[in-house]
Structure formats: C-alpha cells, structure tokens
PDB file with SEQRES, HELIX, SHEET and CRYST1 records, atoms N, CA, C and O in Angstrom:
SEQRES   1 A   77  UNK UNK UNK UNK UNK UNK UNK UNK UNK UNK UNK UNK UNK          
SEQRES   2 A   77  UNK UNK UNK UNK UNK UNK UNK UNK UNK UNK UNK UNK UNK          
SEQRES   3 A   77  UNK UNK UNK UNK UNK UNK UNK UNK UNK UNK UNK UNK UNK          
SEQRES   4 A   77  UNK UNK UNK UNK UNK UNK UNK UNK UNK UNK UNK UNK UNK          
SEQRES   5 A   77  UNK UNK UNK UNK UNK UNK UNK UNK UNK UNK UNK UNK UNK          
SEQRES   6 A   77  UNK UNK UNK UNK UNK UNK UNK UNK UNK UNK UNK UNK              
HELIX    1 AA1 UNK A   21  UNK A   23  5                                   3    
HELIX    2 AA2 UNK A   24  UNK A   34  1                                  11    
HELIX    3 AA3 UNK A   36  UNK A   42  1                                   7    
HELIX    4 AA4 UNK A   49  UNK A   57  1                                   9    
HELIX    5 AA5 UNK A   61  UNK A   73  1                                  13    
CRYST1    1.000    1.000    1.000  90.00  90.00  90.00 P 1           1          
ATOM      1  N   UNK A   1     -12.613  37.514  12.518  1.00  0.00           N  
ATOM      2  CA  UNK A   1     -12.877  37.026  11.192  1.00  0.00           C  
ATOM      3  C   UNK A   1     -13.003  35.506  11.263  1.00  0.00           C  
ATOM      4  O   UNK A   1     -12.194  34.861  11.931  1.00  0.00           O  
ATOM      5  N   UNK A   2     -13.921  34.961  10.644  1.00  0.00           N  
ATOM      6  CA  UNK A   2     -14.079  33.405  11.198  1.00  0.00           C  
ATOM      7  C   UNK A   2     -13.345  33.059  10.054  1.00  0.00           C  
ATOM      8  O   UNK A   2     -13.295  33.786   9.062  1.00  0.00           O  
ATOM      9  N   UNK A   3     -12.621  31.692  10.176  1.00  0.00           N  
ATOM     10  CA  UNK A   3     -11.510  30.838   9.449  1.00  0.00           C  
ATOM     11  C   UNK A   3     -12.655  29.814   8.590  1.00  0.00           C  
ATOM     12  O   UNK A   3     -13.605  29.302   9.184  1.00  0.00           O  
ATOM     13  N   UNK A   4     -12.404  29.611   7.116  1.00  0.00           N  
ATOM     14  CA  UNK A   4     -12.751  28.703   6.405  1.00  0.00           C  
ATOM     15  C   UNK A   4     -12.157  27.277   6.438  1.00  0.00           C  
ATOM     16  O   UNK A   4     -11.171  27.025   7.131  1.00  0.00           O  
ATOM     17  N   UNK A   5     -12.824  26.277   5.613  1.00  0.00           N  
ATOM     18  CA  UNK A   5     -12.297  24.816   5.837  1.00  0.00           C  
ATOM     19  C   UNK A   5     -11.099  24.635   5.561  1.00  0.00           C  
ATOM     20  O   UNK A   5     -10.275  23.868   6.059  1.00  0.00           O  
ATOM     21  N   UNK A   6     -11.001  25.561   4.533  1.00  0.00           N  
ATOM     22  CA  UNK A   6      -9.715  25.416   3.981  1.00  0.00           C  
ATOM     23  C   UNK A   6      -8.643  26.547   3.836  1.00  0.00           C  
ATOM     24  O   UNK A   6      -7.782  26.614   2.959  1.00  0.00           O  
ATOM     25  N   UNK A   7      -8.896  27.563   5.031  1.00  0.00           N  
ATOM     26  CA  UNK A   7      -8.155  28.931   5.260  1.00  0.00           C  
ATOM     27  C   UNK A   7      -6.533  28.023   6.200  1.00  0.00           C  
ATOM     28  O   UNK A   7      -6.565  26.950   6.803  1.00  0.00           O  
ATOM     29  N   UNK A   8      -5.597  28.730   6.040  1.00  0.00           N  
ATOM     30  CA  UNK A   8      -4.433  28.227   5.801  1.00  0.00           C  
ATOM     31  C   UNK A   8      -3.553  29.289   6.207  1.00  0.00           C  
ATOM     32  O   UNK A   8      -2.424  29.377   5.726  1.00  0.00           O  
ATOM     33  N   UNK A   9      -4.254  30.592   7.575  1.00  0.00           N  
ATOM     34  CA  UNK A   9      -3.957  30.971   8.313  1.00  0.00           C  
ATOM     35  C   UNK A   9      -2.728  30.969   8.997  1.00  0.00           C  
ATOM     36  O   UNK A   9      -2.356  29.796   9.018  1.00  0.00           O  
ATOM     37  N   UNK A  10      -1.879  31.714   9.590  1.00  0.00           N  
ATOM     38  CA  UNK A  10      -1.362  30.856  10.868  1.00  0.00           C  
ATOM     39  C   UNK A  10      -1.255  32.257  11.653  1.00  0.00           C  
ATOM     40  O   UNK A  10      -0.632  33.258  11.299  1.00  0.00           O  
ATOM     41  N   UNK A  11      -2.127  32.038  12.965  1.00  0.00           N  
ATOM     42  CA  UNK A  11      -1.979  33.195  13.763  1.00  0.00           C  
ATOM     43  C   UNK A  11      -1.175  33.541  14.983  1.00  0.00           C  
ATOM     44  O   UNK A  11      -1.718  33.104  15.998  1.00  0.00           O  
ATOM     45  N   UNK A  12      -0.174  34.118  15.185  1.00  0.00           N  
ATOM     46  CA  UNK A  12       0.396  34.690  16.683  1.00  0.00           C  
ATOM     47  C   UNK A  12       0.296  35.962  16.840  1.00  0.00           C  
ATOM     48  O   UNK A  12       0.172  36.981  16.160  1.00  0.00           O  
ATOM     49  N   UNK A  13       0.454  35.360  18.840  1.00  0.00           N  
ATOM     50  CA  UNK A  13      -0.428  36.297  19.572  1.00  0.00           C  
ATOM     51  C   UNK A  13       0.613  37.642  19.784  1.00  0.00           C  
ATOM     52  O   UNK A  13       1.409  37.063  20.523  1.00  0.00           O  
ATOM     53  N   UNK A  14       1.165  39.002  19.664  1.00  0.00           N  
ATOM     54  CA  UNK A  14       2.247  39.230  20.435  1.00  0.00           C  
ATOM     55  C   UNK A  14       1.975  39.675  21.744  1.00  0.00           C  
ATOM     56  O   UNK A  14       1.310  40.708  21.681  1.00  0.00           O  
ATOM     57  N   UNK A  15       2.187  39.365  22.794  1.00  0.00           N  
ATOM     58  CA  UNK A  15       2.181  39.916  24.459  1.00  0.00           C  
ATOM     59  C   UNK A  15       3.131  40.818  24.828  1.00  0.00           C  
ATOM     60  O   UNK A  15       4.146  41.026  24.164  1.00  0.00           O  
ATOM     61  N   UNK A  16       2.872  41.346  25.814  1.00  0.00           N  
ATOM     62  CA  UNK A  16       3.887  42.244  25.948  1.00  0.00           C  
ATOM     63  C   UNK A  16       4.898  41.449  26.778  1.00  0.00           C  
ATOM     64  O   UNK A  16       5.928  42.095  26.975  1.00  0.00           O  
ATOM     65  N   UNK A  17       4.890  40.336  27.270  1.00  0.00           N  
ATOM     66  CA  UNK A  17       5.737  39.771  28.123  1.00  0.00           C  
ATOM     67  C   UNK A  17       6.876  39.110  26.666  1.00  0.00           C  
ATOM     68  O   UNK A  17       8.096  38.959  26.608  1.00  0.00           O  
ATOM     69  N   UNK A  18       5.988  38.907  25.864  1.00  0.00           N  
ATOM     70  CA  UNK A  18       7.192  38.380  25.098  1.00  0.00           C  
ATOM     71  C   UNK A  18       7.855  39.645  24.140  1.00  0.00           C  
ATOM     72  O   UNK A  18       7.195  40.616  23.772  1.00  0.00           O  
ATOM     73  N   UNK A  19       8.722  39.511  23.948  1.00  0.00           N  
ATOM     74  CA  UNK A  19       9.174  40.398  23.082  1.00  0.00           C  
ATOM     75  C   UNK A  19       8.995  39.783  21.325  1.00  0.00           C  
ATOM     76  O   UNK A  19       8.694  38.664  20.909  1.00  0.00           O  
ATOM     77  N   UNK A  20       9.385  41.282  20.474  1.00  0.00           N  
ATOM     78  CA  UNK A  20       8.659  41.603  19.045  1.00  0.00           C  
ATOM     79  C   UNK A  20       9.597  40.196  18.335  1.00  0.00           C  
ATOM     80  O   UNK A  20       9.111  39.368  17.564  1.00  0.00           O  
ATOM     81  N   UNK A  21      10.555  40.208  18.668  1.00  0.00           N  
ATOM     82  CA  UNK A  21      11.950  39.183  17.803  1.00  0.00           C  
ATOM     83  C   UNK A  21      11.436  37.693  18.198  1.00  0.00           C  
ATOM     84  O   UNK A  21      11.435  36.761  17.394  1.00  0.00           O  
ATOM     85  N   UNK A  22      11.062  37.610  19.350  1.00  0.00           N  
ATOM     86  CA  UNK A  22      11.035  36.142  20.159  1.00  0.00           C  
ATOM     87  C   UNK A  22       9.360  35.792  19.518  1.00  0.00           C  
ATOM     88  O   UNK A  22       9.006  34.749  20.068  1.00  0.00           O  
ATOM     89  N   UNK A  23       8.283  36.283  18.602  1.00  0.00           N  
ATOM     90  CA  UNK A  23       7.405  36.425  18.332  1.00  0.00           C  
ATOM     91  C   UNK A  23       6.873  36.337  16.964  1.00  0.00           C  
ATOM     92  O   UNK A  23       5.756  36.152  16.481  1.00  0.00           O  
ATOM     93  N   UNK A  24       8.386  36.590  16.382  1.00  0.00           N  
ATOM     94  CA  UNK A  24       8.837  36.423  14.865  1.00  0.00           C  
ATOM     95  C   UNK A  24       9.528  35.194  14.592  1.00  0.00           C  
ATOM     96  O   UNK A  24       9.459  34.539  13.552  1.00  0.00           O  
ATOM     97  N   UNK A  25      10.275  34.911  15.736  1.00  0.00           N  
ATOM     98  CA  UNK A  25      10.939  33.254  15.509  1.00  0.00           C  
ATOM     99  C   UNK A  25       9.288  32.340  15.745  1.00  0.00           C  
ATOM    100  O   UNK A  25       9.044  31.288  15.154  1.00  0.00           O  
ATOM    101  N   UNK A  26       8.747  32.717  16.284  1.00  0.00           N  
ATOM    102  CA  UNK A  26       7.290  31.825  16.765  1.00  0.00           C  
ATOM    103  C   UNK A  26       6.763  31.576  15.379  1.00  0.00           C  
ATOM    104  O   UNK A  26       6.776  30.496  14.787  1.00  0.00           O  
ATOM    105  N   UNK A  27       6.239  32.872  14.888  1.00  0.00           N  
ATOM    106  CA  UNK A  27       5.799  32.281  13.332  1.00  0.00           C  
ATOM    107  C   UNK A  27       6.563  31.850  12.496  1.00  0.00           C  
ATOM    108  O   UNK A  27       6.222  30.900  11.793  1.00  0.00           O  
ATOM    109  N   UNK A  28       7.756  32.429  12.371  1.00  0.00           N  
ATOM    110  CA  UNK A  28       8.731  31.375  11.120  1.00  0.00           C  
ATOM    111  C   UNK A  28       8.505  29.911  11.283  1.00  0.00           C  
ATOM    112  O   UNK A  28       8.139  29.062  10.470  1.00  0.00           O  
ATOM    113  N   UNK A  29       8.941  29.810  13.039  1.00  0.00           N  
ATOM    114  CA  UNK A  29       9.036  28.312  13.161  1.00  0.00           C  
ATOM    115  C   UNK A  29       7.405  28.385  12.586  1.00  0.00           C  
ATOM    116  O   UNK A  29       7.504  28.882  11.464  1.00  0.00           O  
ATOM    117  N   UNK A  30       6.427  28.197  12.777  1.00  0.00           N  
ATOM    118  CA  UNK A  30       5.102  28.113  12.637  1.00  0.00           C  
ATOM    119  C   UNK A  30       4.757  27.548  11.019  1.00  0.00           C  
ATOM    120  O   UNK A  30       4.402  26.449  10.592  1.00  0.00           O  
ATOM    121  N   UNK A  31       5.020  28.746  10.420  1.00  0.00           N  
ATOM    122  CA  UNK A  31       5.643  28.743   8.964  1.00  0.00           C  
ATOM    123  C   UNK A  31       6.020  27.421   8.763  1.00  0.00           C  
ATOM    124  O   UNK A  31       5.263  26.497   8.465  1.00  0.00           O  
ATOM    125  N   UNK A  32       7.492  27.355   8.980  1.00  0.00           N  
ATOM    126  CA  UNK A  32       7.796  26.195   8.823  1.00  0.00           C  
ATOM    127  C   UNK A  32       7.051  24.963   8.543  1.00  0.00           C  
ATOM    128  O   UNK A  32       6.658  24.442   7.499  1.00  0.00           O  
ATOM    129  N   UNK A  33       6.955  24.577  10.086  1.00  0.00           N  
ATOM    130  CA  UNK A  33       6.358  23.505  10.330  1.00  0.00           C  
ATOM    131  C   UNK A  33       4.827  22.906   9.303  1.00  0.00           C  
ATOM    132  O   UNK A  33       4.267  21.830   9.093  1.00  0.00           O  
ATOM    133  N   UNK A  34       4.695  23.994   8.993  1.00  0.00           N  
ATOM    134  CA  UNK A  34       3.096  23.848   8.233  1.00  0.00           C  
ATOM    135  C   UNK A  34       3.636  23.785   6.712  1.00  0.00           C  
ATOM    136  O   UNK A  34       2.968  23.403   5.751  1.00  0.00           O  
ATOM    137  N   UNK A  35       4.694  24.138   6.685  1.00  0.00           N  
ATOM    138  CA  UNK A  35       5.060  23.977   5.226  1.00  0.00           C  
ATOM    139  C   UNK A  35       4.746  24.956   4.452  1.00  0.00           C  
ATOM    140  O   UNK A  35       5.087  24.642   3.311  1.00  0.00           O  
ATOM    141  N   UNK A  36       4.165  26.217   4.478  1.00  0.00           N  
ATOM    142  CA  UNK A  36       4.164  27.102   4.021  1.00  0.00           C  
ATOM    143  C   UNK A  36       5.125  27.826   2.633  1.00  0.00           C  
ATOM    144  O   UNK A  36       5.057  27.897   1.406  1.00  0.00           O  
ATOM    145  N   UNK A  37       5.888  28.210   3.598  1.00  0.00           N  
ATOM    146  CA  UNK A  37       7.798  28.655   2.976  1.00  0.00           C  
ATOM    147  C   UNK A  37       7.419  28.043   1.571  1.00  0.00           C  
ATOM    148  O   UNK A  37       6.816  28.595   0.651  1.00  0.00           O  
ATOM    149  N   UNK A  38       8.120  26.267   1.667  1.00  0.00           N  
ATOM    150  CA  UNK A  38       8.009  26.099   1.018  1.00  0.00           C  
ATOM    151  C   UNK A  38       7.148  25.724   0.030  1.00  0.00           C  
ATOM    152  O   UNK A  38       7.704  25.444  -1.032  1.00  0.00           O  
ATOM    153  N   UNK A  39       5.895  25.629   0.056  1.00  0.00           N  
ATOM    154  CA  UNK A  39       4.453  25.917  -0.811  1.00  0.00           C  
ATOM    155  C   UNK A  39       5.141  26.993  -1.492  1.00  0.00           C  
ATOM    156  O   UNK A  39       5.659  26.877  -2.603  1.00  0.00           O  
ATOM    157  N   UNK A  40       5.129  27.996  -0.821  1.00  0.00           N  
ATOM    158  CA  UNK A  40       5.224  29.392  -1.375  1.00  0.00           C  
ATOM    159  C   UNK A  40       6.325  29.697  -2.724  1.00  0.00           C  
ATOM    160  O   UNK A  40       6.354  30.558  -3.603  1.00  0.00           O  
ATOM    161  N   UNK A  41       7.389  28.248  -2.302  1.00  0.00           N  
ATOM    162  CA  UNK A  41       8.509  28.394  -3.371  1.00  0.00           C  
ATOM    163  C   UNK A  41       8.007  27.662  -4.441  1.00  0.00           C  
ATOM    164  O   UNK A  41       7.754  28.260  -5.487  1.00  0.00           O  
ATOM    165  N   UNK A  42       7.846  26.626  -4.360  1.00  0.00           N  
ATOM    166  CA  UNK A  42       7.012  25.691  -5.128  1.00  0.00           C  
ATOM    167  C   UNK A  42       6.334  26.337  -5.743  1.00  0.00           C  
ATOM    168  O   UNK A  42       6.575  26.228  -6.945  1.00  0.00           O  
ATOM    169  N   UNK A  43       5.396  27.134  -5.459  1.00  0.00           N  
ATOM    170  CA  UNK A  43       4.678  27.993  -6.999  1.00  0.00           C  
ATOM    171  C   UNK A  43       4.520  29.046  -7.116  1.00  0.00           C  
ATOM    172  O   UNK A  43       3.503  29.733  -7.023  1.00  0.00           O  
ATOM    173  N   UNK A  44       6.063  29.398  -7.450  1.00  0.00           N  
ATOM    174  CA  UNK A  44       6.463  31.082  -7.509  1.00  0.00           C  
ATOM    175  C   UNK A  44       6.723  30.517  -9.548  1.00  0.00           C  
ATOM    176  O   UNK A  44       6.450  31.102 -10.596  1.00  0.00           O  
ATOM    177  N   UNK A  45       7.109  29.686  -9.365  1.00  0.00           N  
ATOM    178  CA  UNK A  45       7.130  29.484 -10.915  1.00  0.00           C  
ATOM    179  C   UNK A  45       6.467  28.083 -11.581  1.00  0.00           C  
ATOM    180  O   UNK A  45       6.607  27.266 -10.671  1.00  0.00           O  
ATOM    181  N   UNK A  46       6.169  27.767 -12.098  1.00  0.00           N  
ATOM    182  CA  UNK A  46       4.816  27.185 -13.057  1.00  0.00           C  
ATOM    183  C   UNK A  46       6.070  25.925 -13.429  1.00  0.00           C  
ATOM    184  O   UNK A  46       6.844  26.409 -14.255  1.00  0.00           O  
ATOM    185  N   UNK A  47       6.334  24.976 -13.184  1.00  0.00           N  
ATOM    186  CA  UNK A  47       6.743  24.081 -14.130  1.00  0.00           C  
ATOM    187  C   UNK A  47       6.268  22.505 -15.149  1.00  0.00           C  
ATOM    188  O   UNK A  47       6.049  21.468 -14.522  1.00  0.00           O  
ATOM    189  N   UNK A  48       6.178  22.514 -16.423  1.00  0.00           N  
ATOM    190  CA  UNK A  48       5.462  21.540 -16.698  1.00  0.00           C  
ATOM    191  C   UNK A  48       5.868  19.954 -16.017  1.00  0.00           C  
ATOM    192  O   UNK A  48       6.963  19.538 -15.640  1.00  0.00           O  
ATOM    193  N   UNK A  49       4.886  19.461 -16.029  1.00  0.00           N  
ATOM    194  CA  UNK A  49       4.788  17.811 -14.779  1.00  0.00           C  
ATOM    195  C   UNK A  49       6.201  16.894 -15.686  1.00  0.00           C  
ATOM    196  O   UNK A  49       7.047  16.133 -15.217  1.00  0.00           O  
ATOM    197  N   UNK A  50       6.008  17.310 -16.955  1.00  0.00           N  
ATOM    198  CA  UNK A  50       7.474  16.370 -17.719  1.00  0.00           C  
ATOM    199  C   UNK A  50       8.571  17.011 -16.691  1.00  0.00           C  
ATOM    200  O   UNK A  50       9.157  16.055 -16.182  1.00  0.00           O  
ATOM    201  N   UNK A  51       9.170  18.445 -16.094  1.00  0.00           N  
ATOM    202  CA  UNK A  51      10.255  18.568 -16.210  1.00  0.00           C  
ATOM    203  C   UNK A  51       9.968  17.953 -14.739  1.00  0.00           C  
ATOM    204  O   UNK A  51      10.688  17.061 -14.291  1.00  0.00           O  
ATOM    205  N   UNK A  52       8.745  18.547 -13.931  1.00  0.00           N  
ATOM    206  CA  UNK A  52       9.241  17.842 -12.384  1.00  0.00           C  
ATOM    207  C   UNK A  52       9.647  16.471 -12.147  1.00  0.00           C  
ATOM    208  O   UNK A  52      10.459  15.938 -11.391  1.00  0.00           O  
ATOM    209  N   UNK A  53       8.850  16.073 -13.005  1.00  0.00           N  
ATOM    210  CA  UNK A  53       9.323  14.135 -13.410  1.00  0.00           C  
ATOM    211  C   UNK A  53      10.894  13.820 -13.339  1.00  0.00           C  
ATOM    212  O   UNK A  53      11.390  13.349 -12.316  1.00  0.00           O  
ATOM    213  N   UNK A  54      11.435  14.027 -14.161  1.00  0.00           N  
ATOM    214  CA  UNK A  54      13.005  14.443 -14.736  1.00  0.00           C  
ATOM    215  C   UNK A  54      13.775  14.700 -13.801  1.00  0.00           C  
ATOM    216  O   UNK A  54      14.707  13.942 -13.532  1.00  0.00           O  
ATOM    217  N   UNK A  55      13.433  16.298 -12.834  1.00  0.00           N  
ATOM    218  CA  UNK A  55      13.941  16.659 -11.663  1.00  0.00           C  
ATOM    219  C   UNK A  55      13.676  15.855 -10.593  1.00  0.00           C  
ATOM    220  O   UNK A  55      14.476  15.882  -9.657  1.00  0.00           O  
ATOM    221  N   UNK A  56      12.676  15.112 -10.532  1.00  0.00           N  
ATOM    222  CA  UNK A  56      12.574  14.265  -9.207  1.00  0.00           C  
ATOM    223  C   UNK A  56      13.515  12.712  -9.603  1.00  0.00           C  
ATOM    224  O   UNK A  56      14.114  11.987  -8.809  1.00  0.00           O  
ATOM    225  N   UNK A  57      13.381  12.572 -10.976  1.00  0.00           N  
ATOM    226  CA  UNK A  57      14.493  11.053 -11.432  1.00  0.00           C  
ATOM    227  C   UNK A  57      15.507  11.802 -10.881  1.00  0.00           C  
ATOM    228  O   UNK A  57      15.533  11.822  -9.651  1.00  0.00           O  
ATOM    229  N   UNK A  58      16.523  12.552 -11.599  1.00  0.00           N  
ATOM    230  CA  UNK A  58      17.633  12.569 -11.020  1.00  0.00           C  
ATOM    231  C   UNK A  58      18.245  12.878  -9.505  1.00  0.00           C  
ATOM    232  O   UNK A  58      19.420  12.786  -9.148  1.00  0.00           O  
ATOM    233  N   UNK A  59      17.341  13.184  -8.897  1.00  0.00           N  
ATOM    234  CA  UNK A  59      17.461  13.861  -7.167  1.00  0.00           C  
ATOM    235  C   UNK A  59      17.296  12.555  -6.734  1.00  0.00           C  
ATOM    236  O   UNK A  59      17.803  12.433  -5.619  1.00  0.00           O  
ATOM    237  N   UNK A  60      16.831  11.585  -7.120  1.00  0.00           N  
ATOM    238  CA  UNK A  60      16.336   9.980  -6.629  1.00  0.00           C  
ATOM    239  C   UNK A  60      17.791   9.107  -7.312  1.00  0.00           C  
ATOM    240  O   UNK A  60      17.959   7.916  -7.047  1.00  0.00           O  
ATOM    241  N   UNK A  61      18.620   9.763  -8.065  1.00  0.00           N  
ATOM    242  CA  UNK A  61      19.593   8.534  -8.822  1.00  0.00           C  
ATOM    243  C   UNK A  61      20.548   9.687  -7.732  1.00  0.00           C  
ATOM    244  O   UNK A  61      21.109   9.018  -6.864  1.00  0.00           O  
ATOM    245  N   UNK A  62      20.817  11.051  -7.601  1.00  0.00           N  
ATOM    246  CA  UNK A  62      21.991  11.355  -6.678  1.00  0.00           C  
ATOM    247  C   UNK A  62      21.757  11.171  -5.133  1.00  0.00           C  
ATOM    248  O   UNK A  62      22.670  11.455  -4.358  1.00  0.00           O  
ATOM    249  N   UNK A  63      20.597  10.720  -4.689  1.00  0.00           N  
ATOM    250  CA  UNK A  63      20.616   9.902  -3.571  1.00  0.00           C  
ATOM    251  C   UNK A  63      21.319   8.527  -3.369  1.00  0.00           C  
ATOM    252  O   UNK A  63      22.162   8.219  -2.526  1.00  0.00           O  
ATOM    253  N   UNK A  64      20.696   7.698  -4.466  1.00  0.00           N  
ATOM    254  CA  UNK A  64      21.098   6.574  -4.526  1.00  0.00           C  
ATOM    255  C   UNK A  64      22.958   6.530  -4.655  1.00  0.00           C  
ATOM    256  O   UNK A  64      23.761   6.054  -3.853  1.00  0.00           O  
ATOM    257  N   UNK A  65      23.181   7.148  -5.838  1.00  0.00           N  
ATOM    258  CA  UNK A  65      24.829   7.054  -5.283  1.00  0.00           C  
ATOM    259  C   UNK A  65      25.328   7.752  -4.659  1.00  0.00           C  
ATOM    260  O   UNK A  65      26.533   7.915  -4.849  1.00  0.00           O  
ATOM    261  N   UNK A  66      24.510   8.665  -3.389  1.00  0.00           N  
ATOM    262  CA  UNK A  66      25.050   8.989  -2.316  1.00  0.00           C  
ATOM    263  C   UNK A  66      25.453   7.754  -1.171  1.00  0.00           C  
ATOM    264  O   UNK A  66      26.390   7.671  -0.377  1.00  0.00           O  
ATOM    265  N   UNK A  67      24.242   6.798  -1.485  1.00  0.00           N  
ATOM    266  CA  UNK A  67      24.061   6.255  -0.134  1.00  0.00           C  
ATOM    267  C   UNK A  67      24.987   5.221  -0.355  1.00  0.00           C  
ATOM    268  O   UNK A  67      25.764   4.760   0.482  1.00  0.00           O  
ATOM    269  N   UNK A  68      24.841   4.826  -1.725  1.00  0.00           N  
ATOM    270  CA  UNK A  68      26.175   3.402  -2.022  1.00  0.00           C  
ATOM    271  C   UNK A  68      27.655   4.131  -2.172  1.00  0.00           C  
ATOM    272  O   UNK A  68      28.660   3.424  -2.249  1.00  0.00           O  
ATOM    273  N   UNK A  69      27.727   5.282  -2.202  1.00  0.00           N  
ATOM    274  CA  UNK A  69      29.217   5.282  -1.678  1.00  0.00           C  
ATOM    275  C   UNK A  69      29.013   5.411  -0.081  1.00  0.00           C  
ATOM    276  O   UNK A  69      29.516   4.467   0.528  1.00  0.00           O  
ATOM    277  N   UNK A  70      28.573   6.088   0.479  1.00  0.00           N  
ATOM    278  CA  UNK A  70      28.477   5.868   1.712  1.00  0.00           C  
ATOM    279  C   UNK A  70      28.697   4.453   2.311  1.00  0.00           C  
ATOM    280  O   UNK A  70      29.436   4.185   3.257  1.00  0.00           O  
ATOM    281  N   UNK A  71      27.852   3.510   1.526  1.00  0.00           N  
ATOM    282  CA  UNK A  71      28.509   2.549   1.936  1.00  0.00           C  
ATOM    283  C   UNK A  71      29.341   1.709   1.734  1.00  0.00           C  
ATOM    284  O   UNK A  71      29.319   0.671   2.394  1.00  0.00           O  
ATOM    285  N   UNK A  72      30.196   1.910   0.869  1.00  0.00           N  
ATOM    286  CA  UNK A  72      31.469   1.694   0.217  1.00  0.00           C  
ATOM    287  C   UNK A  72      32.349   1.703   1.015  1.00  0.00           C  
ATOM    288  O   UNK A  72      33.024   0.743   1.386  1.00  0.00           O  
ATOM    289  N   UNK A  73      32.459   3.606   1.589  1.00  0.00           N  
ATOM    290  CA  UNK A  73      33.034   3.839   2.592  1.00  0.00           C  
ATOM    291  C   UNK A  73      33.731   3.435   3.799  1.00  0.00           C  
ATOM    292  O   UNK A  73      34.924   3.480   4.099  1.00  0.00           O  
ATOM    293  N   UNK A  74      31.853   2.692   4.934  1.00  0.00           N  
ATOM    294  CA  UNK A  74      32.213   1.899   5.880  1.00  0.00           C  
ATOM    295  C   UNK A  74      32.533   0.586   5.698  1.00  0.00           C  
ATOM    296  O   UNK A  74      32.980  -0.173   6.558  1.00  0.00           O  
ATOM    297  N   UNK A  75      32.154   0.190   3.884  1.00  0.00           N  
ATOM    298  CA  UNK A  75      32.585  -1.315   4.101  1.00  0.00           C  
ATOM    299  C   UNK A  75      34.341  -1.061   4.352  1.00  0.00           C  
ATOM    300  O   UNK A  75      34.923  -1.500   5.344  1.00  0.00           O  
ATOM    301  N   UNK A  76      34.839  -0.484   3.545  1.00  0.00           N  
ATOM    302  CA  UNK A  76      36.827   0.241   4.344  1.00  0.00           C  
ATOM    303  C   UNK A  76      37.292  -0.396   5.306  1.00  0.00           C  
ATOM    304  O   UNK A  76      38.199  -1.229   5.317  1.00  0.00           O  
ATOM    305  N   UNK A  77      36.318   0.216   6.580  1.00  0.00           N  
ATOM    306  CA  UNK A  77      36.833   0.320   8.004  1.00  0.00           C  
ATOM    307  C   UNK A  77      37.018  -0.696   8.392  1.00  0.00           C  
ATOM    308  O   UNK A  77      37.442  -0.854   9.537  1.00  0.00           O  
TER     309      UNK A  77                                                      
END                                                                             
C-alpha cells in the first residue's frame, strides 16, 4: 500500500528471530516516540481553546512554584 504525505503510519516488521512481546515493546516505543499515544489522548475529547488557555496558565504557575521552592530548598544547605 503506498504511504501518503501525510500518512502517519508506523510499521513493524515481526521475524521469527524476534519474538511476538519483544515486537510489541518495538512499536509502543515507536508509538511513543512519534507522539502518537499522546495525539490520541489529546483528542479523545474536544476542549474549547478558553479552557486549554486556563489549563496551560495554571500548569505554568505550578511549575513556577515548583522550581522556587526548589530553590528555597538548596538555598538551606
């Protein structure tokens, strides 16, 4: 089947030298790496751009006072 510009595929081979499990970690990792997974979570549900806004402010303010207590912390030592 020939692949389009924008087909988004990901193919493995299974051999018989490798086994069925060691072949399944190949594509997860694969998966992974391409970002897939999470694409896939990302638009399992529809959210309007106000709330992602909102959700991305506050994930950006509990970083931030992650990192300044963090360094709170080593100023201590």
């Amino acid at each position: 089947m020939p692949m389009g510009k924008n087909d988004l595929s990901v193919k493995v081979n299974v051999d018989d030298q490798y086994r069925l499990d060691r072949s399944l970690k190949k594509f997860k990792r694969l998966c992974e790496s391409y970002g897939i997974v999470r694409e896939y979570r990302r638009r399992q549900s529809y959210q309007k751009p106000s709330v992602r806004l909102k959700e991305k402010r506050i994930s950006a303010e509990k970083r931030r006072k992650k990192s300044i207590s963090r360094e709170r912390k080593f100023r201590r030592i």
